[in-house]
C-alpha positions, 0 to 999 in steps of 0.5 A: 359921523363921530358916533359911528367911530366910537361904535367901531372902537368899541367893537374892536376891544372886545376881550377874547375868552378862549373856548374849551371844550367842557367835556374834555374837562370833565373827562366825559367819554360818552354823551347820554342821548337820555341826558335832556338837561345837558343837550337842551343846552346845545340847542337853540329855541328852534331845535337847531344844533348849536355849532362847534365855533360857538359852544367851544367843544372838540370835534370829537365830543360835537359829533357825540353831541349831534348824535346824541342830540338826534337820537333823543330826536328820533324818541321824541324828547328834544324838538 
C-alpha cells in the first residue's frame, strides 16, 4: 500500500521542459519531402506521424511536416 504512494509522488514531480518549435529556431521556411533524415525523426517505427503535442512543433511547421511527410510517402521513400 505504501509503494503505491510513493509511485504516485513520483510521478507528480516530473520537471516540465517547455517545448519549442525547432524549425522556428532555426528559421526553416520550407521542409524538403526529400529530407529522409530529418523526417524519419517525425515518424514512429510504424510509419505514423508523430503529433504536434509531442515533437513541440508549430502548427505551421507540422502541417509542412505531414505534408512533406506524405509526399516522400507517395515516392516510396518513407514507410
Amino acid at each position: 500500500m505504501k509503494q503505491k504512494k510513493d509511485r504516485r509522488k513520483r510521478r507528480k514531480s516530473r520537471v516540465i521542459r517547455i517545448k519549442r518549435c525547432r524549425f522556428c529556431e532555426d528559421a526553416i521556411l520550407y521542409i524538403d519531402f526529400l529530407n529522409i533524415e530529418l523526417l524519419r525523426r517525425y515518424v514512429t517505427e510504424k510509419g505514423r506521424i508523430i503529433p504536434r503535442r509531442i515533437t513541440g512543433s508549430c502548427p505551421g511547421h507540422q502541417k509542412m511536416l505531414s505534408q512533406a511527410i506524405k509526399r516522400s510517402r507517395n515516392i516510396a521513400m518513407l514507410p
